[in-house]
PQR file with spaces between the fields and no chain letter, atoms N, CA, C, O and H, PARSE charges and radii, in Angstrom:
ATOM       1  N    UNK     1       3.869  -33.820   20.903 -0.4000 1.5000
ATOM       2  CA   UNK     1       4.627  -32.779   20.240 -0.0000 2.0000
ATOM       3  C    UNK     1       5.172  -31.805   21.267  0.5500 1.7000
ATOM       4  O    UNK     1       4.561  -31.561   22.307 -0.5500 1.4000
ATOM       5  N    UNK     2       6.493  -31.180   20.908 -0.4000 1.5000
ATOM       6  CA   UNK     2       6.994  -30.181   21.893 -0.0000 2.0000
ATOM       7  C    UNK     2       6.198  -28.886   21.324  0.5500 1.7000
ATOM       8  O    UNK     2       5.837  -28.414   20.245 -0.5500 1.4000
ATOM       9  H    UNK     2       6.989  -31.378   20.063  0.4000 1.0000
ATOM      10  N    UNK     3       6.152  -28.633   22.554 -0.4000 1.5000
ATOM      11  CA   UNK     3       5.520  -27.052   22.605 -0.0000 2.0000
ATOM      12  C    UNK     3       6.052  -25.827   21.265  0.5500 1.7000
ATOM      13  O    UNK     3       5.358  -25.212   20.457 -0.5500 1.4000
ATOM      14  H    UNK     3       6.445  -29.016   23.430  0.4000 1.0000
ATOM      15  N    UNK     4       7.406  -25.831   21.460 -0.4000 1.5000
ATOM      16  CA   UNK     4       7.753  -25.441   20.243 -0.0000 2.0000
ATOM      17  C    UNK     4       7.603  -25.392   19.197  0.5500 1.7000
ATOM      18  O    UNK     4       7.677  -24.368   18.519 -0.5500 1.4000
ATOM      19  H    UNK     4       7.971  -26.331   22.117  0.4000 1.0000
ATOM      20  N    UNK     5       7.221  -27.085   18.604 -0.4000 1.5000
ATOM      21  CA   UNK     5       6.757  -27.076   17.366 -0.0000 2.0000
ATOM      22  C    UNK     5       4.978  -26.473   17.198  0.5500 1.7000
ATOM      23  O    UNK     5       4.455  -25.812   16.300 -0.5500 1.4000
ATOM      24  H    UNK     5       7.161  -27.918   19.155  0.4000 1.0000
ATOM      25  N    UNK     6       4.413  -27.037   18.470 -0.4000 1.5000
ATOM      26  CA   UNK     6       3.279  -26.535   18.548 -0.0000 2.0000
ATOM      27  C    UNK     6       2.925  -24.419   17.667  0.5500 1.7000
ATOM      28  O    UNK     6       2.365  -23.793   16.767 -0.5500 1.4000
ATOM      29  H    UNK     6       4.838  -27.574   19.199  0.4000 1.0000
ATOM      30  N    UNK     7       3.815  -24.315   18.899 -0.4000 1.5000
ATOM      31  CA   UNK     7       3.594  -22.884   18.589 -0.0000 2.0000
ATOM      32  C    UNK     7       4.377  -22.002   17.386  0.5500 1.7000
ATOM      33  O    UNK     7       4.303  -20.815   17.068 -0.5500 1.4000
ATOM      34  H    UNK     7       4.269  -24.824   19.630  0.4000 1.0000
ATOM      35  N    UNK     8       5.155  -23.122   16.868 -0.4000 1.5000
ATOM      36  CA   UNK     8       5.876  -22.587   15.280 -0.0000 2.0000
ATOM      37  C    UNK     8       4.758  -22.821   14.209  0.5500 1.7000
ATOM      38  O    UNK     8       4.426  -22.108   13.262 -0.5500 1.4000
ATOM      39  H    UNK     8       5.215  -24.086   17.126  0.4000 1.0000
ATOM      40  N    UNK     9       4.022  -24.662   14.859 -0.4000 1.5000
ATOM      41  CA   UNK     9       2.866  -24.484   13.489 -0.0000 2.0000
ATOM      42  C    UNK     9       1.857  -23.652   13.330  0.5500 1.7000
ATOM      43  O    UNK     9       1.274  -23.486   12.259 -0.5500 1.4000
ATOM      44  H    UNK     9       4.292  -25.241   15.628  0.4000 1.0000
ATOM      45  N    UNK    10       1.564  -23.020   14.501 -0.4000 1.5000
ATOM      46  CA   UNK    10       0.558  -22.141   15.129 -0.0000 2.0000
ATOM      47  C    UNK    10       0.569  -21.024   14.449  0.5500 1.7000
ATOM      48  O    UNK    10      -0.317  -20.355   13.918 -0.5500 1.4000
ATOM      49  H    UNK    10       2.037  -23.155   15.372  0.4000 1.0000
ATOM      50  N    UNK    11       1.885  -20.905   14.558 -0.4000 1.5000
ATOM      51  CA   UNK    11       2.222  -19.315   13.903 -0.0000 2.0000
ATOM      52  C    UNK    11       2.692  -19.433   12.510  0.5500 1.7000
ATOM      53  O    UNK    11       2.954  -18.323   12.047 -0.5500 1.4000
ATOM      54  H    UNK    11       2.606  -21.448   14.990  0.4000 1.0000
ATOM      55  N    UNK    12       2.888  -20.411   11.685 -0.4000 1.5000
ATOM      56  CA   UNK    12       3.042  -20.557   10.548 -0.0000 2.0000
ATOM      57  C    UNK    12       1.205  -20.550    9.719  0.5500 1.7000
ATOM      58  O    UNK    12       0.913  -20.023    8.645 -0.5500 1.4000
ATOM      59  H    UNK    12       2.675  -21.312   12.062  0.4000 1.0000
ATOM      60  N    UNK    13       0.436  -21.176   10.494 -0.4000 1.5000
ATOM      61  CA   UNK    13      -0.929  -21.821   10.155 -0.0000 2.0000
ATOM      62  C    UNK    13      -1.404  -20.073   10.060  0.5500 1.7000
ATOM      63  O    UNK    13      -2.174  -19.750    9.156 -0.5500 1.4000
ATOM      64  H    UNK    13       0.673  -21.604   11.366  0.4000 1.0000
ATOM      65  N    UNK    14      -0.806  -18.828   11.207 -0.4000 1.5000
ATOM      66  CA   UNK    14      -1.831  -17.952   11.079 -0.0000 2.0000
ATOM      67  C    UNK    14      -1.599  -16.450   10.076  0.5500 1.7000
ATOM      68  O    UNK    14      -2.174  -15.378    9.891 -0.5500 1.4000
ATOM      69  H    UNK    14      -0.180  -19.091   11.942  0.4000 1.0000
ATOM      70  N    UNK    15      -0.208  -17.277    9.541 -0.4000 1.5000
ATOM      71  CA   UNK    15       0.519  -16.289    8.965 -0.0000 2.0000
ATOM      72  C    UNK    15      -0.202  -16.524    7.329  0.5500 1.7000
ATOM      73  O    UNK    15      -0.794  -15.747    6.581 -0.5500 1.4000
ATOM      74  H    UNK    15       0.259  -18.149    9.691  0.4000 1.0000
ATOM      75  N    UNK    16       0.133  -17.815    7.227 -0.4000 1.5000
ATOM      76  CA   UNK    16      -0.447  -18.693    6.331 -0.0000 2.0000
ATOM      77  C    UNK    16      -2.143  -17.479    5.578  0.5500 1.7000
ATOM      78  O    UNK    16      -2.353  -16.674    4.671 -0.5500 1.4000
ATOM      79  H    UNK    16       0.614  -18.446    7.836  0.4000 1.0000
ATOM      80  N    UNK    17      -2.986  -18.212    6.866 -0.4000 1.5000
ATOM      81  CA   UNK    17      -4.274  -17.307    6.876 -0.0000 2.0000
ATOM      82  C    UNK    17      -4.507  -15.954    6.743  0.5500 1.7000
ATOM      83  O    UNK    17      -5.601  -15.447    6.496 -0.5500 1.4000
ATOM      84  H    UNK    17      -2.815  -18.866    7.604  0.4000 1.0000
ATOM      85  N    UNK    18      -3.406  -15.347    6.918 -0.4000 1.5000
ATOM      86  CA   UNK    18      -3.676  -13.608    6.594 -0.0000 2.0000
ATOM      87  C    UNK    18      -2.965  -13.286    5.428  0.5500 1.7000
ATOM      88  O    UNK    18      -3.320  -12.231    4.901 -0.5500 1.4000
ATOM      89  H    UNK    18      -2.517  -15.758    7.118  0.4000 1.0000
ATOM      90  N    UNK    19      -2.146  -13.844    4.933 -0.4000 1.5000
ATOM      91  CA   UNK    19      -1.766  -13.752    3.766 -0.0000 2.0000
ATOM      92  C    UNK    19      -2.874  -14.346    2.653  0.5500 1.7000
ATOM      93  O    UNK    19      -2.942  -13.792    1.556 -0.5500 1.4000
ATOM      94  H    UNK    19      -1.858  -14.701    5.361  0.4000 1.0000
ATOM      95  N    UNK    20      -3.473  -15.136    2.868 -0.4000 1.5000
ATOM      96  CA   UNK    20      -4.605  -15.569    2.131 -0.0000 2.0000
ATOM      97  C    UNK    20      -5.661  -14.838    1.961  0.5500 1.7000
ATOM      98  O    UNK    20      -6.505  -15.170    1.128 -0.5500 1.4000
ATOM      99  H    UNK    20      -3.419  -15.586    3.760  0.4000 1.0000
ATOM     100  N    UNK    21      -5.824  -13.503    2.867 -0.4000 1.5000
ATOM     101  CA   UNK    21      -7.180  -12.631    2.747 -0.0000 2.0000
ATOM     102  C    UNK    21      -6.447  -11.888    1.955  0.5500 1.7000
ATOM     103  O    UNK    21      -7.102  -11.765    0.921 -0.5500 1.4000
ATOM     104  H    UNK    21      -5.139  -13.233    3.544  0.4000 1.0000
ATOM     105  N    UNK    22      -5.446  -11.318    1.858 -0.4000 1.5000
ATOM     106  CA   UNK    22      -5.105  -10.520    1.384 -0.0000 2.0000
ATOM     107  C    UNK    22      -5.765  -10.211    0.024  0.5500 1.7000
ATOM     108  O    UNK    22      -6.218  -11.159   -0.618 -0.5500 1.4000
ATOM     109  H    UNK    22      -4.913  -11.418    2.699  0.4000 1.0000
ATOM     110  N    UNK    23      -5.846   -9.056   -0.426 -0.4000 1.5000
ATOM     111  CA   UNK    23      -6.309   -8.271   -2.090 -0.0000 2.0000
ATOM     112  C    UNK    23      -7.808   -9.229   -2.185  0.5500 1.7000
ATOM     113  O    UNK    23      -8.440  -10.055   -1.526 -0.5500 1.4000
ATOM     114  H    UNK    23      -5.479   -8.286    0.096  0.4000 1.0000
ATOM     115  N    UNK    24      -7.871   -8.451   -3.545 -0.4000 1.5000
ATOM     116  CA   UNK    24      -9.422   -8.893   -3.849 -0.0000 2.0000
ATOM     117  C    UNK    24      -9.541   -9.353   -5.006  0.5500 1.7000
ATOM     118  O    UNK    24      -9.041   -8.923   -6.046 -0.5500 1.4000
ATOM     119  H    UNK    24      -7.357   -7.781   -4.081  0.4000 1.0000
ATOM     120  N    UNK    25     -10.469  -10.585   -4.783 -0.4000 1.5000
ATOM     121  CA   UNK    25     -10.749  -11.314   -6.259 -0.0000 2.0000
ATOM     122  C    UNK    25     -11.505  -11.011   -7.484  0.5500 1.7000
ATOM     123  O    UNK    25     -12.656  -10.607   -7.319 -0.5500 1.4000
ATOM     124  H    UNK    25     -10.876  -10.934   -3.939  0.4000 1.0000
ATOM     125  N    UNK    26     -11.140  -11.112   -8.467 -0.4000 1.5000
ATOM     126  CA   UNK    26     -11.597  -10.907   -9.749 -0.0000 2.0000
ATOM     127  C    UNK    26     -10.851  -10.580  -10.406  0.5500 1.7000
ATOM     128  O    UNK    26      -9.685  -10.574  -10.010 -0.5500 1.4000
ATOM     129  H    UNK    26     -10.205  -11.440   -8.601  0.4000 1.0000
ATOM     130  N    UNK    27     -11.228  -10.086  -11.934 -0.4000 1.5000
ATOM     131  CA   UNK    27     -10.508   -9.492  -12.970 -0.0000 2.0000
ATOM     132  C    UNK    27     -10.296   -8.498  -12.170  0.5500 1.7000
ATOM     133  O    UNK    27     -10.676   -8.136  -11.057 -0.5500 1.4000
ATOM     134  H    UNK    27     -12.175  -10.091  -12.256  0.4000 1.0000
ATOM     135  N    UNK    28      -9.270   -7.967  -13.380 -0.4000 1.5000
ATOM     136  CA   UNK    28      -8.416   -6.350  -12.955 -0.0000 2.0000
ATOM     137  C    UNK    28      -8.907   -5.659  -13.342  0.5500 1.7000
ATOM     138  O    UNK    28      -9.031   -5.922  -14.538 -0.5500 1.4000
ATOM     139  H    UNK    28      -8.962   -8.261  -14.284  0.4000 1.0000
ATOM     140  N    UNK    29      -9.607   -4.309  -12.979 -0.4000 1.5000
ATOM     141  CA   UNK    29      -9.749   -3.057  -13.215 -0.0000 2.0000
ATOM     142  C    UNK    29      -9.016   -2.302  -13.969  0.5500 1.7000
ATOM     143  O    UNK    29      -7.800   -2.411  -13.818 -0.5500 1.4000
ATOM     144  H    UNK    29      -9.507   -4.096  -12.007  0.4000 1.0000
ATOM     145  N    UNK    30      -9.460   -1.461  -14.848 -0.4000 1.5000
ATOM     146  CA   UNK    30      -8.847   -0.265  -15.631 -0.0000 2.0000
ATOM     147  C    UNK    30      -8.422    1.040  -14.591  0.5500 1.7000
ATOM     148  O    UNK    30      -8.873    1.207  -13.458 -0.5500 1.4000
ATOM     149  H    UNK    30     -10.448   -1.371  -14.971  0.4000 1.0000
ATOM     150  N    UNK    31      -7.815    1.575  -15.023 -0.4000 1.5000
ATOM     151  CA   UNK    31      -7.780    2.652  -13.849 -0.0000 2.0000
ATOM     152  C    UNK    31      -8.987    3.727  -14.130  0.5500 1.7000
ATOM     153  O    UNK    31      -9.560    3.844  -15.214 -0.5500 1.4000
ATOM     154  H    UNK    31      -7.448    1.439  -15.943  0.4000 1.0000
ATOM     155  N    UNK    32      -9.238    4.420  -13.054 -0.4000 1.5000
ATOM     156  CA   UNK    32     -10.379    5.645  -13.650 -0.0000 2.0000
ATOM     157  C    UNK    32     -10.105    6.271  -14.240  0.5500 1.7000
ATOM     158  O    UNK    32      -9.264    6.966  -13.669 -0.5500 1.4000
ATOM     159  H    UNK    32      -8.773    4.325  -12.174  0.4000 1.0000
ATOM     160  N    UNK    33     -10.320    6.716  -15.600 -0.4000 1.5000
ATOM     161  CA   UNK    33     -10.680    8.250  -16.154 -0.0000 2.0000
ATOM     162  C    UNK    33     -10.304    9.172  -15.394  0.5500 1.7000
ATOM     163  O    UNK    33     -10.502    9.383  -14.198 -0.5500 1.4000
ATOM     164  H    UNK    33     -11.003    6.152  -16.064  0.4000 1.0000
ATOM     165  N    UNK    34      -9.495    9.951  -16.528 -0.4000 1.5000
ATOM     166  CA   UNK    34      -8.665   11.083  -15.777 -0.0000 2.0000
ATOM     167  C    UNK    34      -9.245   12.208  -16.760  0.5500 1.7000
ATOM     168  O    UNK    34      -9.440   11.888  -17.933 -0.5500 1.4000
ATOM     169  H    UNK    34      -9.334    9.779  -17.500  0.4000 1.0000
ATOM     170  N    UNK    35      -9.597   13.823  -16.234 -0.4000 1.5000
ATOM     171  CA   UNK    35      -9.866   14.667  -16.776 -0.0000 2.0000
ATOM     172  C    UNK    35      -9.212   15.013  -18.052  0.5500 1.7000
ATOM     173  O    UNK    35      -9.856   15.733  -18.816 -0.5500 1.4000
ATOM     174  H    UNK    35      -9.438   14.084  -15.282  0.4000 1.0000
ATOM     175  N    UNK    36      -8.030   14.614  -18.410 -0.4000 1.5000
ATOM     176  CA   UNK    36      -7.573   14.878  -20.068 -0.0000 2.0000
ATOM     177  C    UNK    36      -8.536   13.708  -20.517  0.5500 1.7000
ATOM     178  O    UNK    36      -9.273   14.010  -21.456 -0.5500 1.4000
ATOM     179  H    UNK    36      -7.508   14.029  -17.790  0.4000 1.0000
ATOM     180  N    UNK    37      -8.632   12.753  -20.143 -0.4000 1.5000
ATOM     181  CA   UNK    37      -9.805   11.741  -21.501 -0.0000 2.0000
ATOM     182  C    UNK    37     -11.039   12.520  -21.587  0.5500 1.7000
ATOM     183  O    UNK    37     -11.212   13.155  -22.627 -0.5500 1.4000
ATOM     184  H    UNK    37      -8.033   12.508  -19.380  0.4000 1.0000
ATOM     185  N    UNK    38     -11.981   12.583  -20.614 -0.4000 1.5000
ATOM     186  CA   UNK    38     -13.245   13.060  -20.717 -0.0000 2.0000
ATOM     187  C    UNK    38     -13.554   14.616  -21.297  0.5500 1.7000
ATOM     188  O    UNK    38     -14.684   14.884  -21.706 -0.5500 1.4000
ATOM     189  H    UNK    38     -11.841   12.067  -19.768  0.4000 1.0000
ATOM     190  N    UNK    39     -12.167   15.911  -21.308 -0.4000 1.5000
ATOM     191  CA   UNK    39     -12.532   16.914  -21.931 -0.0000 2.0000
ATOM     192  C    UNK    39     -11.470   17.064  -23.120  0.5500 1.7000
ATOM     193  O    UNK    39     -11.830   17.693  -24.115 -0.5500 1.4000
ATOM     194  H    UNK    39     -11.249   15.694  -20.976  0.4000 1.0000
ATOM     195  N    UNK    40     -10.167   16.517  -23.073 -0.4000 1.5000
ATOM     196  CA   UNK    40      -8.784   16.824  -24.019 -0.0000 2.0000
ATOM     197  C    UNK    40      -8.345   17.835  -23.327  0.5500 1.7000
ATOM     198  O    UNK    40      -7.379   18.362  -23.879 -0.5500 1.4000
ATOM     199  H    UNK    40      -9.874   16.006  -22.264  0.4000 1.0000
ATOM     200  N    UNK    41      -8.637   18.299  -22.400 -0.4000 1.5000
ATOM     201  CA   UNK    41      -7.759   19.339  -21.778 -0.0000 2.0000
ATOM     202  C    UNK    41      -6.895   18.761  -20.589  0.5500 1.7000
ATOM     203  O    UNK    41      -7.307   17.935  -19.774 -0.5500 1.4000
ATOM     204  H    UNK    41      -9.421   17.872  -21.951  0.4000 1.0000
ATOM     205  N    UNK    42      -5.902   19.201  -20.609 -0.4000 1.5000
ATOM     206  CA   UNK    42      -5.029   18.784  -19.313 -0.0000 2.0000
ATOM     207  C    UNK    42      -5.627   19.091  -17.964  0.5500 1.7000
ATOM     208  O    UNK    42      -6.437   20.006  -17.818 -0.5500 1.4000
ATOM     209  H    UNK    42      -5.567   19.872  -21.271  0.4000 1.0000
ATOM     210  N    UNK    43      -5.162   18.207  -16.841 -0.4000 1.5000
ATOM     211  CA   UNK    43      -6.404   18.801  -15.684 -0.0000 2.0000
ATOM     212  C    UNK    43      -5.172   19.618  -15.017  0.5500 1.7000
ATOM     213  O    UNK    43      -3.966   19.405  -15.140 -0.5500 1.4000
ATOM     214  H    UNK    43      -4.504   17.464  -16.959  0.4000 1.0000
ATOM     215  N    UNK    44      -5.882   20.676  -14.232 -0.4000 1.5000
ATOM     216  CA   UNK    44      -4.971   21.461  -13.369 -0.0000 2.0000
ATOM     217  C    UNK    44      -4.087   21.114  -12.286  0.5500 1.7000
ATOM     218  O    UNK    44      -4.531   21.068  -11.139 -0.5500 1.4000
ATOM     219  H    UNK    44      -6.862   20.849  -14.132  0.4000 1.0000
ATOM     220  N    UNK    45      -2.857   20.860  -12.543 -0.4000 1.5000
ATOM     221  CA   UNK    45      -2.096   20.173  -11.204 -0.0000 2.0000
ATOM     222  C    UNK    45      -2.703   20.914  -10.108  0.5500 1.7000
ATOM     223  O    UNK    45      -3.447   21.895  -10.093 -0.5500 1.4000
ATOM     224  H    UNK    45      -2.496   20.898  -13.475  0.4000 1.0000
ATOM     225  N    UNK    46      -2.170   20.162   -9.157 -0.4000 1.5000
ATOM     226  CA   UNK    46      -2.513   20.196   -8.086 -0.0000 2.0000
ATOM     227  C    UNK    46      -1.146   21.310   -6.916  0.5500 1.7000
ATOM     228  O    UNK    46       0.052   21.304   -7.198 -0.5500 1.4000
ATOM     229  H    UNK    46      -1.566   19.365   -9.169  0.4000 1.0000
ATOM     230  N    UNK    47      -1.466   21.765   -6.238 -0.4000 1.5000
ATOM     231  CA   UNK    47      -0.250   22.931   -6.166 -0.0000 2.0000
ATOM     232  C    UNK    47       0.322   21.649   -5.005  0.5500 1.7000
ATOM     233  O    UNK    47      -0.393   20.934   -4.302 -0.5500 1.4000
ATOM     234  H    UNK    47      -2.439   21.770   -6.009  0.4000 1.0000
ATOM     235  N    UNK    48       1.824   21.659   -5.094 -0.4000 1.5000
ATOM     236  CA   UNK    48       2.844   20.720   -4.367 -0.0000 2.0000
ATOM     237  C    UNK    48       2.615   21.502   -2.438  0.5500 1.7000
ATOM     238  O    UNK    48       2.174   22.630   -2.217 -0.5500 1.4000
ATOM     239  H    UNK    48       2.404   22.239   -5.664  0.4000 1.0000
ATOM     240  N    UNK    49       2.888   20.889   -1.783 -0.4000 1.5000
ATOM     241  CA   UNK    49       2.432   20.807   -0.145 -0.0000 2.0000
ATOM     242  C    UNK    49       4.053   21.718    0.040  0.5500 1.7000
ATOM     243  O    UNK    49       5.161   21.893   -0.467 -0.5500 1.4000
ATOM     244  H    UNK    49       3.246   19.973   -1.963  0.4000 1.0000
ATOM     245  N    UNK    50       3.158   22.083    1.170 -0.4000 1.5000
ATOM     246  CA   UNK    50       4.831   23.339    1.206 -0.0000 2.0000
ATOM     247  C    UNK    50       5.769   22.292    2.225  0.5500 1.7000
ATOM     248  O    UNK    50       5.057   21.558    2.910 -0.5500 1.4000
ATOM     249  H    UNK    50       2.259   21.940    1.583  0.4000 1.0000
ATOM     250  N    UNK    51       6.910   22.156    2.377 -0.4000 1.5000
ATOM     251  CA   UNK    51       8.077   21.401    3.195 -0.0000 2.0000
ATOM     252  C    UNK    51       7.783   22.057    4.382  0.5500 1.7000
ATOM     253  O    UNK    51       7.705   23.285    4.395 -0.5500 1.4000
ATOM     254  H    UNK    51       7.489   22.753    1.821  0.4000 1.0000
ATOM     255  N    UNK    52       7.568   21.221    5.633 -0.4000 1.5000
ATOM     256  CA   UNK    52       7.710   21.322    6.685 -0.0000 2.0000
ATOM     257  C    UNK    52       8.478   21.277    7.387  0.5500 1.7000
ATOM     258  O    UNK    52       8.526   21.981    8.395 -0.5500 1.4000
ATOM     259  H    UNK    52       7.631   20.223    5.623  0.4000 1.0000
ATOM     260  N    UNK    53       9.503   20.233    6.980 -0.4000 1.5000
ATOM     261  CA   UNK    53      10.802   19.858    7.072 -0.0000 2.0000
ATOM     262  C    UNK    53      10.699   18.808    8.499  0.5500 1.7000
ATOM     263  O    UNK    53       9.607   18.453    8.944 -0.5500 1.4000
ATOM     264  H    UNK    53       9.464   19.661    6.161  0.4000 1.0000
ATOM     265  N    UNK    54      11.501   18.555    8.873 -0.4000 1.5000
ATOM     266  CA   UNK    54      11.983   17.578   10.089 -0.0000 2.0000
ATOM     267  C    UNK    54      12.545   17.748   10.931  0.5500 1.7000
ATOM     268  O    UNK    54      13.445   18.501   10.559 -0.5500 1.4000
ATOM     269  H    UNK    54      12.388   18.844    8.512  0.4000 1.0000
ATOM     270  N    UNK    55      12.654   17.557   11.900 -0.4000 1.5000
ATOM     271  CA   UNK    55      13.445   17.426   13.122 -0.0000 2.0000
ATOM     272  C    UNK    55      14.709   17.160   12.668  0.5500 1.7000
ATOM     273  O    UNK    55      15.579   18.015   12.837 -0.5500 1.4000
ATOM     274  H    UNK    55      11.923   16.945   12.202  0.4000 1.0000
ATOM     275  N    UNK    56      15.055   15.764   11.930 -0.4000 1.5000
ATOM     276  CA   UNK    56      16.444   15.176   11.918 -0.0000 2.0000
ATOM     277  C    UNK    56      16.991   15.538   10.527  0.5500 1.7000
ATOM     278  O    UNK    56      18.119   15.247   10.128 -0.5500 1.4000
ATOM     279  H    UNK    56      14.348   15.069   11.793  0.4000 1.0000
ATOM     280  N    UNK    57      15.856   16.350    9.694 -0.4000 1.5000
ATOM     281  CA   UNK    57      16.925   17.211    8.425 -0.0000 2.0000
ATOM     282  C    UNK    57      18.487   17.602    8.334  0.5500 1.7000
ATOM     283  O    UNK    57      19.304   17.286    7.470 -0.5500 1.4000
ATOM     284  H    UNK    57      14.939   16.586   10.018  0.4000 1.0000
ATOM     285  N    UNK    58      18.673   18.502    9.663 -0.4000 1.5000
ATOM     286  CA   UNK    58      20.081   18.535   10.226 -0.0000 2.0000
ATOM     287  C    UNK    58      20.758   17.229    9.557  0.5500 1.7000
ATOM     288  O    UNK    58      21.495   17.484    8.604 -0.5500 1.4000
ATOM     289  H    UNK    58      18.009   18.759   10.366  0.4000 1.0000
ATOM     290  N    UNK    59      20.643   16.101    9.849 -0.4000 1.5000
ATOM     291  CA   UNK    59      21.542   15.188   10.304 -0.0000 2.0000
ATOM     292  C    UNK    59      21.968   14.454    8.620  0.5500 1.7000
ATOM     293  O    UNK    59      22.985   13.828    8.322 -0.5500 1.4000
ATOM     294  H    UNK    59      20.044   15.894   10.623  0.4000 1.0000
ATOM     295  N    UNK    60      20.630   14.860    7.630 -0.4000 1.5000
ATOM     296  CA   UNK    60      20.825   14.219    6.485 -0.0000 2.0000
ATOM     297  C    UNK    60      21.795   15.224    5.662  0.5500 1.7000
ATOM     298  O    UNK    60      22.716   14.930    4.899 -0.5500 1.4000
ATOM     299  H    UNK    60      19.804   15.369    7.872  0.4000 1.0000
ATOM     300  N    UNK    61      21.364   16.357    6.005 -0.4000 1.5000
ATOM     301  CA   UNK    61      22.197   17.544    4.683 -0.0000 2.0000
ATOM     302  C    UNK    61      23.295   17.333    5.203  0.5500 1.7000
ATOM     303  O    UNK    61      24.305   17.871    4.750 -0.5500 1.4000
ATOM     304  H    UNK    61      20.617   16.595    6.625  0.4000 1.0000
């Protein structure tokens, strides 16, 4: 075999393999309980992160 193909199956075989670990097996989960189920009260947002802004902001506005 040429080297090439060598190292295309190589890298197909390991791409192959990490895509295969990927996520986790079993049934699906519910999501957790959120503070409106467990009291009926709405839970307190959370206060929004102040803008720091960017370097390249300039360039988008």
């Amino acid at each position: 075999m040429a080297v090439r193909t060598v190292m295309t199956r190589s890298a197909l075989a390991a791409l192959l393999l990490a895509l295969a670990a990927c996520g986790r097996a079993g049934p699906l989960e519910p999501p957790p309980a959120s503070a409106t189920a467990t009291t009926g009260q709405p839970a307190d947002p959370e206060p929004a992160p102040a803008d720091r802004g960017f370097i390249l902001d300039p360039l988008i506005e």
